[in-house]
C-alpha positions in Angstrom: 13.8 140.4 4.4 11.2 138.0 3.4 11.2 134.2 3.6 8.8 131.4 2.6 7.0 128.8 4.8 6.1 125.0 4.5 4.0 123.4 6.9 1.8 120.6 6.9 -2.1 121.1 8.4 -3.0 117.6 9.1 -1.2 114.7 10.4 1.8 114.9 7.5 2.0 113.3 4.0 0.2 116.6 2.8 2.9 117.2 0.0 5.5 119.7 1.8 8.3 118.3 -0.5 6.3 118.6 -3.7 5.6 122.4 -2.8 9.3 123.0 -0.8 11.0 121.4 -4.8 8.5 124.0 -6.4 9.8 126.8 -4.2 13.6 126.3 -4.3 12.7 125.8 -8.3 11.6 129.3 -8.8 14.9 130.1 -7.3 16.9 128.3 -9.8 18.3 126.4 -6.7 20.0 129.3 -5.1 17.5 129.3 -2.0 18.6 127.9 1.2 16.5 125.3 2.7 15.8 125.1 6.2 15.3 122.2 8.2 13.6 123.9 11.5 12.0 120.8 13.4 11.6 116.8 13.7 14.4 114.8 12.1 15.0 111.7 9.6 11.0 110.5 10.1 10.3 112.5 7.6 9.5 111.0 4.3 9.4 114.2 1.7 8.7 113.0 -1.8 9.7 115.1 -4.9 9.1 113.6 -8.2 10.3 115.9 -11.0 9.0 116.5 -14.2 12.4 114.7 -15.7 11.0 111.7 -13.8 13.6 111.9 -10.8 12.0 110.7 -7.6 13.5 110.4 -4.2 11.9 110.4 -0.7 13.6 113.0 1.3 14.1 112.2 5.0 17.5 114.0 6.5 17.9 116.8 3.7 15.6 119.6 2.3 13.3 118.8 -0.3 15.1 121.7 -3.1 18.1 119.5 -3.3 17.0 117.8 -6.9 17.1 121.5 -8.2 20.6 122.3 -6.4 19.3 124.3 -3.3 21.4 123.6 0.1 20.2 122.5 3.1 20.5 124.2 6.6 20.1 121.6 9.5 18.6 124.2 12.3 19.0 124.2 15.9 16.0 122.8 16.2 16.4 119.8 14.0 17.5 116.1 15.1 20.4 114.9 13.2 20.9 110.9 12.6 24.5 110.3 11.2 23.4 107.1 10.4 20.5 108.0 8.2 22.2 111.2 7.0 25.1 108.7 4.9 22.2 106.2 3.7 20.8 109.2 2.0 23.6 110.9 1.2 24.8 108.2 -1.2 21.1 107.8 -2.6 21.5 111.1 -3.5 24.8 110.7 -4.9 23.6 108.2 -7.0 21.5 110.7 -8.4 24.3 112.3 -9.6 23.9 115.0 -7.0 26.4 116.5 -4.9 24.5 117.8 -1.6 25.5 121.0 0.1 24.9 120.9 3.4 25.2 123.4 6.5 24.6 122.6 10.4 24.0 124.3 13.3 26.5 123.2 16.1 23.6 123.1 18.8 21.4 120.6 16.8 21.0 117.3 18.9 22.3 113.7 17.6 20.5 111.0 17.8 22.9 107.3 18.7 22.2 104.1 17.4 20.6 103.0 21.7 17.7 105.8 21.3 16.4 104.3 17.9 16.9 101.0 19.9 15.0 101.9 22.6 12.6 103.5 20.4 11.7 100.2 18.5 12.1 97.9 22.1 9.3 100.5 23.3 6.9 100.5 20.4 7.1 96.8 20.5 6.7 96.6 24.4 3.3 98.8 23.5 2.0 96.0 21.0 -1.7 97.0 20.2 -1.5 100.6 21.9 1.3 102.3 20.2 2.0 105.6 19.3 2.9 105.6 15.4 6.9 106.1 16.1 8.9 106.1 12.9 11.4 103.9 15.2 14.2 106.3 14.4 14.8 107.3 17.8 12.9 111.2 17.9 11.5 111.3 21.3 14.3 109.1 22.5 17.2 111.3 21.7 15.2 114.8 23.1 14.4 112.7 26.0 18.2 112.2 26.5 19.3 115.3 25.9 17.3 116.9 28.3 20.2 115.6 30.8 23.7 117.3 30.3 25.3 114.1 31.2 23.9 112.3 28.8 23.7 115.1 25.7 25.4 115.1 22.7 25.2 117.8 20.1 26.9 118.6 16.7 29.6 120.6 18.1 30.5 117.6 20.3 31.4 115.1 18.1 34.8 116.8 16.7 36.7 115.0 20.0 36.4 111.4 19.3 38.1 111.1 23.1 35.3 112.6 25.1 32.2 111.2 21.9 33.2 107.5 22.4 33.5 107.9 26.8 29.9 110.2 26.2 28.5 107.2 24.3 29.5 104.6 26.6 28.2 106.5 29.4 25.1 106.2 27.1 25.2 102.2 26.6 26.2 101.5 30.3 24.2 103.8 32.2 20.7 105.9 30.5 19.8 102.9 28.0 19.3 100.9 31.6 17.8 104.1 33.7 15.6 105.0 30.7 14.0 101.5 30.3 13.7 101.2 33.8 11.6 105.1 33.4 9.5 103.5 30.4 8.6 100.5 32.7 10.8 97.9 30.6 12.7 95.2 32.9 13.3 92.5 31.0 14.2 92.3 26.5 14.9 90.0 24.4 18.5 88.2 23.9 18.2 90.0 20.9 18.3 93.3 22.2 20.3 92.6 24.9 23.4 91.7 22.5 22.6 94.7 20.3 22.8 97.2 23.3 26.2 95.5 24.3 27.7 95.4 20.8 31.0 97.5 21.0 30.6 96.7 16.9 27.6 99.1 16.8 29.5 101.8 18.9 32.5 101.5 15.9 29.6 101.4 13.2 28.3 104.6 14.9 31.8 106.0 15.0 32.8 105.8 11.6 29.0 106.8 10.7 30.0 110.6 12.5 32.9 110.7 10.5 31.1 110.6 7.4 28.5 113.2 9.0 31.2 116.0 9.8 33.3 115.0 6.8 30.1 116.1 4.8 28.7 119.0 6.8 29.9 122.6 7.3 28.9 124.2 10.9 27.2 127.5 10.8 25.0 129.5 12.9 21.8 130.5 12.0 23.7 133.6 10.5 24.6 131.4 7.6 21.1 132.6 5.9 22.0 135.9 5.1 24.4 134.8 2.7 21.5 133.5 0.4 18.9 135.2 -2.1 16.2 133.0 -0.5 15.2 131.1 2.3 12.8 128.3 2.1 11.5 126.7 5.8 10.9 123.6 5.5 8.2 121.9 8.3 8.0 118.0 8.7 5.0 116.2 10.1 1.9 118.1 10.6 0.0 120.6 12.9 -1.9 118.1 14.2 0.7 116.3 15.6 2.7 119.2 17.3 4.1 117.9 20.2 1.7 120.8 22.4 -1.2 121.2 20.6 -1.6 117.9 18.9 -3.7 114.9 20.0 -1.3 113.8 23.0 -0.1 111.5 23.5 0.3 110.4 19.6 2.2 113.3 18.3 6.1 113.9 17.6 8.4 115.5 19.6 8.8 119.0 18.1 6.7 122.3 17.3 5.6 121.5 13.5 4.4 125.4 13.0 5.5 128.5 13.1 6.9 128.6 16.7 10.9 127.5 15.6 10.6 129.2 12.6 9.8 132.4 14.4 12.6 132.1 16.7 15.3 131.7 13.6 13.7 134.5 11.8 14.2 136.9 14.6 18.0 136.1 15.1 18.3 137.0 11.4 15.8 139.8 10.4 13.7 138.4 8.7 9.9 140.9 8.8 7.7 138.5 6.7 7.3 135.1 6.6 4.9 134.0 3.2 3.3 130.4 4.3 2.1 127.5 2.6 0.0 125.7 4.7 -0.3 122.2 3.1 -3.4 119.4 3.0 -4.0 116.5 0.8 -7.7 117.3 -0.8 -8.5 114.3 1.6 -7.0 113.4 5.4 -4.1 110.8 6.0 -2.5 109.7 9.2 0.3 106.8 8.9 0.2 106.1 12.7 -1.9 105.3 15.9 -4.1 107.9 16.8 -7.1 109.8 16.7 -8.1 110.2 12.8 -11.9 111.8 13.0 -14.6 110.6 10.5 -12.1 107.7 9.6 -12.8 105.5 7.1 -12.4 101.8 6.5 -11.4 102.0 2.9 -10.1 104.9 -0.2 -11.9 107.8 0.1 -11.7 108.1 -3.3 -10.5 105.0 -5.7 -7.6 106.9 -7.8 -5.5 107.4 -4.3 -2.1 105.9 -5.2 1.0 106.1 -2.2 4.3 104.7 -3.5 5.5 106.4 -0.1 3.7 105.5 2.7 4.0 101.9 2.8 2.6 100.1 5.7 5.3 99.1 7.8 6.2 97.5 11.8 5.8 100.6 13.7 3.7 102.7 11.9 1.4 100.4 10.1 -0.6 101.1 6.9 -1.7 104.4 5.5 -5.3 105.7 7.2 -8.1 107.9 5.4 -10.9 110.3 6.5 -12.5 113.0 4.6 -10.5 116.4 4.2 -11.8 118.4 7.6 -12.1 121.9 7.3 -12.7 122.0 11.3 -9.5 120.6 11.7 -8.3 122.7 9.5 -9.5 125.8 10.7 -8.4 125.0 14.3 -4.4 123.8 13.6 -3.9 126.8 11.0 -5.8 129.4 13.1 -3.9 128.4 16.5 -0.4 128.3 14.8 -1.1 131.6 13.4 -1.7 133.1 16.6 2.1 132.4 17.6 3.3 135.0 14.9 0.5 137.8 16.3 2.5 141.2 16.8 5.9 139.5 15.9 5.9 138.9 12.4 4.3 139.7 9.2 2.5 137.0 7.8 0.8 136.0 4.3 -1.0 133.2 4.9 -1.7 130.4 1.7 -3.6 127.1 1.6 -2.5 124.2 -1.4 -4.5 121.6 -1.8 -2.2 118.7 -3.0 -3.5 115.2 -4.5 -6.5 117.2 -6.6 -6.4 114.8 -9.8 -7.3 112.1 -7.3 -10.3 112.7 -6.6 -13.9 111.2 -7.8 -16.1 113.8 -10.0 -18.1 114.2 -6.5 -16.2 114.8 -3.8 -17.2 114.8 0.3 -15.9 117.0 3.1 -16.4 117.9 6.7 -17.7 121.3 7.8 -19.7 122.2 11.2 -18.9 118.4 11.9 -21.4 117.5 8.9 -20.4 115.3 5.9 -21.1 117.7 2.5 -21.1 116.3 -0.7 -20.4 118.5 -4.2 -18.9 118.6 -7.0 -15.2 118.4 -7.6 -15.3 121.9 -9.4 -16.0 123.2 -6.3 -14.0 122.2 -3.8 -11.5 124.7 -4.2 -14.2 127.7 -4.1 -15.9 126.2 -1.1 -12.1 126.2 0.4 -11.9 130.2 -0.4 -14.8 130.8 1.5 -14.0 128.8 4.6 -10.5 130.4 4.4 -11.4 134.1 2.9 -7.9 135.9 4.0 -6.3 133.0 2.5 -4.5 132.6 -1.2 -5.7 129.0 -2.3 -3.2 126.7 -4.7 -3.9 123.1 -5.3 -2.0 120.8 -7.3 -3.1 117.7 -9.7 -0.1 115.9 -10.0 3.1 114.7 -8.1 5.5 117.7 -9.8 6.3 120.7 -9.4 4.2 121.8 -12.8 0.9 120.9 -11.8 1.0 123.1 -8.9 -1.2 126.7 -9.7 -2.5 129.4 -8.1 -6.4 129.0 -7.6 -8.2 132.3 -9.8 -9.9 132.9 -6.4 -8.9 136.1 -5.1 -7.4 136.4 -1.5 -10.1 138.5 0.5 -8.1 141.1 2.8 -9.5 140.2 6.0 -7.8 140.3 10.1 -6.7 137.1 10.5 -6.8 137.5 14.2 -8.5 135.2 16.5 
């Protein structure tokens, strides 16, 4: 049994809804598409050729073109998100089919608030939180007290006394932990509001109303089966730049794990990168630069915003590269079969010269070839690249995959 991977290389924004809405596309929409890490952060954009657009955050980037989604074990549900997109997607004129897993963790209305409270308690050295609560709800679920998970929130008796528990007892013990004594009046009367508990309340009822529970068995039952990564390698919560990363594996690690409760033997992976580097978010960014890399760079997506604010360039970084696809690859060594492929989104962007780093040296050619200078750095590697934001300006490169041990 074979199934196909999406995964960002970089920091995220490298275009893993533009290539999972290609995927789930060549499956006429019959593939199932798996959410197997992060949460709502994402922002997944698929623009299809008929000129439908939508920013994907809680559901799988195939669902224009009818695929279902699968929310993992691994993935963080937001009930309150999960509606707000819901009935964008409605308004679409789509009906979404979704499946969860009963382990997958919940995220309440006090971790997004202590999310933003901490972000904005960091001023000037923040961490590039989303402020929708990510590290906040693994944090408390760490603590059986204080978990809640999907299969929890079908007895409203014991949900409501778990989330006061919540209000009255971690939201004070965790700002405590995060060196927070004193908020605003603000805050203070959010955190109390029994109104947001209600508005919580009646946002799980539209959750389970709308979601059918499976087990990870539930992928068997479909031709195809599309994983779906969020964020980027380069900010997995272990081998990412700590202490600015997310709180999940972004690679293969989760992905493994699902696979192997479900035989599946080989795992076909699109390892995604902008033909230039983005972070939206505090952190490290090497060789970053102070304006467009290139002047045709246009981001209806990531808009500058509180928490994370605006969008950052550097150079594409085939170092970087090399070491985030290279040290993910290692997890699958003597588990899984692997074909390993590189896209290069964002390709009609670019100037007729364009710059990268190799060897930590700035190289300048031309623009028709990038994409061979990319097959050589990556030789075992089938490169695709896109020039476009749909599905049909994504190709196969006419460079030939050189069958070489990927082991390092």
């Amino acid at each position: 049994m074979k199934a196909y991977v999406v995964i960002g290389a970089a920091f995220g924004d490298e275009g893993k809804g533009l290539m999972t809405d290609y995927l789930a596309a060549k499956h006429d929409g019959k593939a199932l598409v798996v959410r197997f890490n992060g949460g709502a952060q994402a922002g997944h954009t698929v623009h299809t050729p008929l000129n439908q657009r939508h920013v994907f955050k809680h559901f799988g980037s195939g669902s224009l073109v009818g695929s279902a989604t699968y929310l993992s074990e691994f993935f963080i549900c937001n009930p309150i998100l999960f509606r707000d997109e819901f009935q964008q997607l409605v308004n679409l004129n789509l009906q979404p089919k979704v499946f969860v897993n009963p382990d997958a963790v919940v995220t309440t209305p006090y971790d997004m608030m202590i999310n933003q409270i901490l972000e904005e308690f960091r001023n000037a050295k923040r961490h590039g939180s989303c402020g929708v609560g990510i590290n906040e709800t693994v944090e408390r679920n760490l603590i059986a007290e204080f978990s809640i998970r999907v299969h929890e929130l079908f007895d409203r008796k014991k949900l409501i006394e778990k989330l006061l528990l919540i209000q009255q007892s971690w939201v004070k013990c965790r700002l405590a932990a995060l060196g927070i004594h004193e908020i605003s009046a603000i805050w203070q009367e959010r955190l109390s509001s029994a109104g947001i508990m209600n508005y919580f309340l009646n946002y799980v009822d539209f959750f389970i109303d709308n979601c059918a529970v499976r087990d990870n068995q539930i992928l068997k039952k479909f031709p195809a089966i599309i994983f779906e990564g969020a964020q980027g390698l380069l900010l997995d919560e272990v081998k990412g730049f700590f202490p600015h990363v997310t709180r999940s594996a972004t690679g293969l690690k989760n992905v493994l794990s699902i696979a192997e409760t479900v035989g599946i033997s080989t795992l076909e992976v699109f390892y995604m990168t902008r033909a230039y580097l983005t972070r939206h978010g505090s952190g490290p960014l090497p060789f970053e630069l102070n304006t467009l890399p290139y002047p045709a760079i246009i981001d209806k997506t990531n808009v500058t915003n509180m928490y994370q604010g605006a969008l950052r360039f550097a150079w594409l970084n085939f170092d970087l590269l090399e070491q985030a696809i290279f040290s993910d690859l290692i997890d699958a060594e003597n588990r899984i079969s692997v074909q390993p492929n590189l896209v290069v989104t964002c390709m009609d962007q670019l100037a007729p010269e364009v710059q990268f780093i190799k060897e930590e040296k700035l190289i300048k050619i031309s623009k028709s070839q990038l994409l061979e200078e990319i097959q050589k750095f990556f030789p075992g590697f089938l490169v695709w690249y896109s020039s476009g934001s749909t599905r049909d300006t994504i190709k196969e490169s006419k460079l030939e995959r050189i069958n070489i041990s990927l082991a390092v």
